[in-house]
DRENPANU-94734 format. One line per field, with one value per residue (C-alpha): residue number from 1; residue in three letters; z, y, x. Coordinates in Angstrom, 2 decimals, padded with zeros to 5 digits. Layout:
N
n	[NUM	...]
res	[ALA	...]
pz	[Z	...]
py	[Y	...]
px	[X	...]
# end
This chain:
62
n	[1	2	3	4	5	6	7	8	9	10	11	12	13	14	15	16	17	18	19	20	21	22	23	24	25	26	27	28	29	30	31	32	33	34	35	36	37	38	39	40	41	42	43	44	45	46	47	48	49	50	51	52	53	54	55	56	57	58	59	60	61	62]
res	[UNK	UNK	UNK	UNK	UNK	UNK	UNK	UNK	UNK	UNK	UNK	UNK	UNK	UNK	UNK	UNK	UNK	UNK	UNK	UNK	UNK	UNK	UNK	UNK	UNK	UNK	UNK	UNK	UNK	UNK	UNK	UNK	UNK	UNK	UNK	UNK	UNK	UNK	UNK	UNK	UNK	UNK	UNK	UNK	UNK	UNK	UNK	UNK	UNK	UNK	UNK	UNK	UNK	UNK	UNK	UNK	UNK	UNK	UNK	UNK	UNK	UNK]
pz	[-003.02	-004.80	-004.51	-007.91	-010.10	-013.57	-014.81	-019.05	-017.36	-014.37	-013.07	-012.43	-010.98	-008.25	-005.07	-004.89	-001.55	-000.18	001.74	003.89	007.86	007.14	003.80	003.09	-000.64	-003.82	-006.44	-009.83	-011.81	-015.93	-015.95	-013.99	-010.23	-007.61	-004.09	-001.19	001.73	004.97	008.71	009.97	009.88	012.03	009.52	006.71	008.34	008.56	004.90	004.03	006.38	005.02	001.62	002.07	-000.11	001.85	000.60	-003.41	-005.22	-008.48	-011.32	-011.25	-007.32	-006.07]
py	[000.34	002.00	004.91	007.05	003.97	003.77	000.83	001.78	004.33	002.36	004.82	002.48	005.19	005.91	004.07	004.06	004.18	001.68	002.04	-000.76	-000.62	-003.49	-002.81	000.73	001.19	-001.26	-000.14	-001.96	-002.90	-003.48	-007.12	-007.71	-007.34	-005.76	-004.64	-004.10	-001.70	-003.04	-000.80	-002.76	-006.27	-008.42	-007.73	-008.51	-011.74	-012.76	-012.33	-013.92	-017.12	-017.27	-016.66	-019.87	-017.84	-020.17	-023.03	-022.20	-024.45	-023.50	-026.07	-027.36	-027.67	-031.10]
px	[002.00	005.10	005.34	005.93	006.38	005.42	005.27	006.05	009.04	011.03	013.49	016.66	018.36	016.19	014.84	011.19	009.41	006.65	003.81	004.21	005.61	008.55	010.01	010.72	011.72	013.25	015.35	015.12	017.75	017.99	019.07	015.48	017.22	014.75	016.66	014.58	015.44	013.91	013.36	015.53	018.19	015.18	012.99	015.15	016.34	012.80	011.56	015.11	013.77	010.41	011.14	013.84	016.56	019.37	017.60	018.28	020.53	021.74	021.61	024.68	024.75	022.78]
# end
């Protein structure tokens, strides 16, 4: 759950903190950019594994 949030007023100038015990808060961004805070670098190296973002090729990579 975010904390705070409302969803017709997003507060880009502001982080916004979770509920959960890994990530701790995301800030949103205008040009549709989310940034996520996490306890601590293990944790963040694991969602960064499991969510494969190394893997991501842009379109004119192949």
């Amino acid at each position: 759950m975010i904390m705070g949030l409302d969803t017709r007023n997003v507060d880009i100038s502001r982080w916004y903190d979770l509920t959960t015990t890994n990530a701790v808060s995301l800030k949103f961004y205008g040009n549709t950019r989310i940034d996520v805070k996490f306890k601590d670098s293990t944790t963040a190296e694991s969602c960064f594994k499991r969510l494969r973002l190394n893997e991501i090729k842009l379109r004119d990579e192949n």
